[in-house]
C-alpha positions in Angstrom: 0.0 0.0 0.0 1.4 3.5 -0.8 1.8 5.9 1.6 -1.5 8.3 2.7 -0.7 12.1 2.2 -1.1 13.1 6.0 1.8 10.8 6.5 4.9 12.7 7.5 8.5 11.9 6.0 11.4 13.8 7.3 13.7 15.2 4.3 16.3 12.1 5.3 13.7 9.7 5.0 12.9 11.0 1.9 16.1 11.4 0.2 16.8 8.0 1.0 13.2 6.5 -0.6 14.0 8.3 -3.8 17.6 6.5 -4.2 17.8 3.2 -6.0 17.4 0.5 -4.7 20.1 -2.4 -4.4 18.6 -4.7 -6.5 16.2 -2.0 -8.7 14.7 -5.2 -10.5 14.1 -6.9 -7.0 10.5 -5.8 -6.2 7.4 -7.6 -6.3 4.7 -8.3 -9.3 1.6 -8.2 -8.1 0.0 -8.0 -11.2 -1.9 -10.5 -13.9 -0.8 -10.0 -17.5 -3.7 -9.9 -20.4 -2.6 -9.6 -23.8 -5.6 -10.2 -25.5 -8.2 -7.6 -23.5 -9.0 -5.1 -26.8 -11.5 -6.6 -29.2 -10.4 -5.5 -32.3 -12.8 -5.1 -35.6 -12.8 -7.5 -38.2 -9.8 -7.5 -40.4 -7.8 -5.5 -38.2 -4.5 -6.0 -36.2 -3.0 -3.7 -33.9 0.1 -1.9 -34.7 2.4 -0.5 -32.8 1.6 2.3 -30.5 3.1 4.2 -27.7 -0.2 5.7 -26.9 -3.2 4.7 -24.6 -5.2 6.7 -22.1 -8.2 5.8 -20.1 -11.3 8.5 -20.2 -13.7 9.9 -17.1 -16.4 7.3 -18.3 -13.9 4.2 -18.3 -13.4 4.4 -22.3 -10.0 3.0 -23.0 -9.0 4.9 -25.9 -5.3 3.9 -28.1 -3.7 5.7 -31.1 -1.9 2.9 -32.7 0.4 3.3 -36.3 -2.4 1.8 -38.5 -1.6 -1.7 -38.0 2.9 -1.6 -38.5 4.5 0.8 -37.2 3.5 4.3 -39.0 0.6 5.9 -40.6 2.1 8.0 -43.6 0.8 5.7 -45.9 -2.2 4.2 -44.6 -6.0 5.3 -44.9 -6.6 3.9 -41.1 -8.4 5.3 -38.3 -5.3 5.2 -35.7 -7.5 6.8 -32.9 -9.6 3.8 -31.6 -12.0 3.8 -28.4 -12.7 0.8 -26.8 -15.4 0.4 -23.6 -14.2 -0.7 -20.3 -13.9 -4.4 -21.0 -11.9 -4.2 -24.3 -14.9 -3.8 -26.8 -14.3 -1.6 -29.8 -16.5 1.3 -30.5 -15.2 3.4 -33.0 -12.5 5.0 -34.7 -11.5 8.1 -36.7 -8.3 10.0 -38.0 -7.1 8.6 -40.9 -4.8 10.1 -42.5 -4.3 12.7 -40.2 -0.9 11.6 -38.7 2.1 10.0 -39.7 3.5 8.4 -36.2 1.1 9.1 -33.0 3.0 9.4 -30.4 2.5 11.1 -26.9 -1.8 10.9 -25.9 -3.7 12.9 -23.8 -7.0 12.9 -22.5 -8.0 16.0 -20.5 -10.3 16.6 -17.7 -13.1 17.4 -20.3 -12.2 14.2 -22.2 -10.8 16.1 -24.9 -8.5 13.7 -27.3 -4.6 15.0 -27.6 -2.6 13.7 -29.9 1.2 14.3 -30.9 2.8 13.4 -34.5 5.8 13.2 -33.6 7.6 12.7 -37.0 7.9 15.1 -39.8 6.6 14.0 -43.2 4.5 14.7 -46.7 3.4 17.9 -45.0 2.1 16.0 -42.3 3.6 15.6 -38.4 5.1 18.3 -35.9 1.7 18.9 -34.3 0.1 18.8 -31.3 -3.9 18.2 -32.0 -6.4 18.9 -30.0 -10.1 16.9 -30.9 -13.1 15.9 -29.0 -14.5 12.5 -28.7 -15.6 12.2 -32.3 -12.5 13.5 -33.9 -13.3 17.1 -34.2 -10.3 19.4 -34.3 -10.7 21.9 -32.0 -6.8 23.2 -31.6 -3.5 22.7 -33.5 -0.1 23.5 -31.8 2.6 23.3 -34.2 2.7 24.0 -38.2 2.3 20.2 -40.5 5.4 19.2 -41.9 7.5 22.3 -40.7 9.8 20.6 -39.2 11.6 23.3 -37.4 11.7 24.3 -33.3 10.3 27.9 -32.8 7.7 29.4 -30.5 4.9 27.5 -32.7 6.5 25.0 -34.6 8.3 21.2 -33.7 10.7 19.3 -35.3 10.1 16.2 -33.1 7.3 16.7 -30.4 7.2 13.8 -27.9 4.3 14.6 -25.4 1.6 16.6 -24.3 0.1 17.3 -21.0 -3.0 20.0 -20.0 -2.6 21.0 -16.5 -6.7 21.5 -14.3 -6.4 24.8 -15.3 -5.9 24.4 -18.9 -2.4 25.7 -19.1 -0.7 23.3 -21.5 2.8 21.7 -22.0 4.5 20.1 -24.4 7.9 17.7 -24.9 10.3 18.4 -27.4 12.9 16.0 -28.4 13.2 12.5 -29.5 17.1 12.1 -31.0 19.4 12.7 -28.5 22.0 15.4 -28.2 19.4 17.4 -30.1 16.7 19.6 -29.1 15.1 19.1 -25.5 12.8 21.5 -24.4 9.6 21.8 -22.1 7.2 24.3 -24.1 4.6 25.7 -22.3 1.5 27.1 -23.4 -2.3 28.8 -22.2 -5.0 27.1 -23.3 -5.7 28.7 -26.3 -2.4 27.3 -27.1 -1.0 31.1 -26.7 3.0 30.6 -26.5 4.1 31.4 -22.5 7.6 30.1 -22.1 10.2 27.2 -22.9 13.0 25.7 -20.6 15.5 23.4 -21.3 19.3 22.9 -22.9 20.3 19.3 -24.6 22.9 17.8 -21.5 22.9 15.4 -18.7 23.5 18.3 -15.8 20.9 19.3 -13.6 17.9 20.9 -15.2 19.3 19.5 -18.5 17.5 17.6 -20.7 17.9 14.8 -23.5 15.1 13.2 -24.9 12.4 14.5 -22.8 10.1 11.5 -24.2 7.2 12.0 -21.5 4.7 13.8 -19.1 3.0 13.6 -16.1 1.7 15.9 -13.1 1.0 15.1 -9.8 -1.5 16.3 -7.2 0.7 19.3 -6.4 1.0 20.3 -9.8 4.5 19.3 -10.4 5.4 18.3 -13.5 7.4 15.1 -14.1 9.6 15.1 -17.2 10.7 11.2 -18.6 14.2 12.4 -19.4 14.8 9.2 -21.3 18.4 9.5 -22.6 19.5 10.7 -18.9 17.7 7.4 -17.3 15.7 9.3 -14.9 12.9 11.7 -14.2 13.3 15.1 -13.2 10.5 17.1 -11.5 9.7 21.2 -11.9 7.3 23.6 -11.1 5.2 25.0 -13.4 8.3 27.9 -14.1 10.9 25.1 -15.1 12.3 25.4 -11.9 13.9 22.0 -11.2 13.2 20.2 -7.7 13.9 17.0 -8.0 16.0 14.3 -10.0 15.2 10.4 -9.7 16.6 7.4 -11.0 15.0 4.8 -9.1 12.2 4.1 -11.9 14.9 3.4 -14.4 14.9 4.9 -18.0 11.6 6.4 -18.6 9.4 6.6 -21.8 6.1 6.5 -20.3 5.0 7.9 -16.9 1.5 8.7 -15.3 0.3 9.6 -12.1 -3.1 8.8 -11.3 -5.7 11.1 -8.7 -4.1 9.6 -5.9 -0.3 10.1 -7.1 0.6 6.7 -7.8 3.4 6.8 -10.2 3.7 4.3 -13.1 6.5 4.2 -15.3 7.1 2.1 -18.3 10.7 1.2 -19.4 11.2 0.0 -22.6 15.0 0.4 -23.5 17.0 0.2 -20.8 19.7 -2.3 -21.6 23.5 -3.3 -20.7 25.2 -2.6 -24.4 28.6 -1.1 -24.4 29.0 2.4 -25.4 31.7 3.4 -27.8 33.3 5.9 -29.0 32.1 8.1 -31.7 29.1 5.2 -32.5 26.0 7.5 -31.3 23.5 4.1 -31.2 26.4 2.1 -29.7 24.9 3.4 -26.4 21.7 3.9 -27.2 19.3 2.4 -23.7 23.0 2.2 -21.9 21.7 1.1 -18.0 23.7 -1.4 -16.8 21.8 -3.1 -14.1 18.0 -2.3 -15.0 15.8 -4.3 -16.5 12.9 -3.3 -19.0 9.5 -3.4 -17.3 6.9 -1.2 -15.5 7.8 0.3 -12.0 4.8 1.4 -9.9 5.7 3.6 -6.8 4.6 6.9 -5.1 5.0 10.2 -6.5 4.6 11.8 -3.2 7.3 10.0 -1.8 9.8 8.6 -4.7 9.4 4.7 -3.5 9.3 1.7 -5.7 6.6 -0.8 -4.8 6.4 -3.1 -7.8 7.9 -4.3 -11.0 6.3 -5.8 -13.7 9.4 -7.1 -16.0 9.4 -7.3 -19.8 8.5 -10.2 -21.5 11.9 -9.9 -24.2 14.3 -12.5 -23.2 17.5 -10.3 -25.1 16.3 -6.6 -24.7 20.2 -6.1 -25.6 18.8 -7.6 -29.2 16.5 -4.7 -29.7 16.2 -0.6 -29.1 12.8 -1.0 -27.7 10.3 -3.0 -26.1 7.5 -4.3 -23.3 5.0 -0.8 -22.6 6.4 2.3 -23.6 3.0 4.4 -23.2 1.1 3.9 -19.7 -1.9 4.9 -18.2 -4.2 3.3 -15.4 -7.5 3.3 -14.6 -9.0 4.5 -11.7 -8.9 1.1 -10.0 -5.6 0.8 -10.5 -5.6 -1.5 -14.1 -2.7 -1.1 -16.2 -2.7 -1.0 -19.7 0.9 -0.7 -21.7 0.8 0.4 -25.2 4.0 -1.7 -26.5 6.0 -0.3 -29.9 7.7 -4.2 -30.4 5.3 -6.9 -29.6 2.5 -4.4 -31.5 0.3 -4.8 -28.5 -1.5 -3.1 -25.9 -1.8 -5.1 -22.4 -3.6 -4.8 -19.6 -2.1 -5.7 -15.9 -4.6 -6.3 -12.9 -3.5 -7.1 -9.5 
């Protein structure tokens, strides 16, 4: 059991929770694995997706690549909405996007979506729709492919804040661009933080978004292995590394923290070879880490299912959300797959 918020942790305590553990693959899995909960429609086969996000009404609703593993080329609906026991409903967006990527659903169940590639005058955009498909705000300019106040070259994620402020993650090749762009909700530019590095406040690969209760905002800073915390100013306060090397993470109304791991992996980095290193964590293995984000403590580990992660750049639940009973559900890029994960 997490901890309850009146509980009081002295800043020793504390400091000591948010450090990894000896063994960071060592906790328990509580958790049942279903692979084959959605109910697709006839003639259809999921693709990959890194995107799936649970509504106020219990609607499970997934942004997969059209079957493979992009939608450039394909006349599918990638946006599909299934009820709460895996039954398909409908679908809409074809072609729209060429690689869905971060998801959103808002507290008005607004739809988010973020292309994150750049291609055919398509991608770069941050997209805004309600529950039927309808556009009701674009951030970004299709098939720019540039980093200014209103454009991306390689958005990852989006998040909308209670009050409607929103913020978006920019970067998905490392030693690039990594920023944190935030925005009103009219999609009015505000402000932008971040510089491309591994020191504090630094970013690389900011692949992911979440807030908690207290309205920080938890940045998956994938190529650093770790997650670093800011206010709503970019003002860091916290750095951990106990939920390994992030590319999805959620906190639910309660702030428990899930975070989904699909790279991490013990390949030797060398010199001058930029992919060489790419998932470099020696001692962490793949999987889904469920913890606190009030207190920084790992409570559970759901490992990967890949027997040579070292074989492959990603795989096991790179998206993540959770219902609010708790229910899992990983949207997997590899195994083309969403899964759900009950206790």
């Amino acid at each position: 059991m997490l901890l309850k918020a009146s509980y009081i942790i002295s800043p020793t305590l504390m400091q000591a929770m948010a450090a990894p553990a000896a063994d960071p693959n060592g906790y328990p899995n509580p958790y049942k694995t279903d692979t084959s909960f959605f109910k697709l429609p006839a003639g259809r086969t999921m693709g990959s997706s890194s995107s799936v996000a649970v509504d106020s009404k219990g609607n499970i609703w997934i942004a997969d690549r059209c079957g493979v593993n992009s939608c450039s080329d394909s006349p599918l609906d990638p946006i599909m909405q299934f009820d709460a026991r895996g039954n398909f409903i409908k679908a809409f967006g074809g072609g729209m996007f060429n690689f869905p990527h971060g998801f959103y659903i808002d507290a008005r169940d607004n739809i988010w979506v973020v292309d994150e590639r750049v291609d055919g005058g398509k991608g770069g955009t941050v997209t805004k729709m309600d529950q039927n498909g309808k556009v009701l705000l674009t951030i970004g300019k299709a098939g720019t492919g540039t980093s200014t106040h209103d454009t991306f070259s390689e958005p990852n994620a989006v998040l909308v804040a209670p009050n409607g402020t929103i913020f978006v993650s920019e970067g998905h090749t490392n030693d690039k661009i990594s920023r944190v762009v935030k925005y009103d909700a009219n999609g009015k530019y505000i402000k932008e933080w971040g510089t491309t590095g591994g020191g504090a406040g630094q970013l690389n690969v900011p692949h992911t978004l979440a807030m908690d209760s207290k309205g920080r905002l938890f940045v998956g800073d994938r190529w650093n292995n770790r997650i670093q915390i800011y206010d709503q100013d970019g003002k860091l306060l916290d750095s951990w590394k106990q939920f390994g090397r992030p590319s999805g993470v959620y906190i639910d109304a309660k702030d428990n923290l899930y975070v989904a791991d699909s790279e991490s992996r013990t390949n030797p980095v060398i010199a001058g070879d930029r992919r060489s290193g790419y998932g470099h964590n020696p001692g962490w293995k793949r999987g889904i880490r469920v913890g606190s984000a009030r207190t920084g403590q790992v409570v559970a580990f759901i490992p990967d299912t890949e027997p040579n992660p070292d074989r492959g750049a990603t795989s096991g639940a790179e998206g993540i959300w959770a219902d609010k009973n708790g229910v899992i559900y990983g949207a997997q890029v590899q195994q083309k797959a969403v899964v759900r994960y009950t206790k």
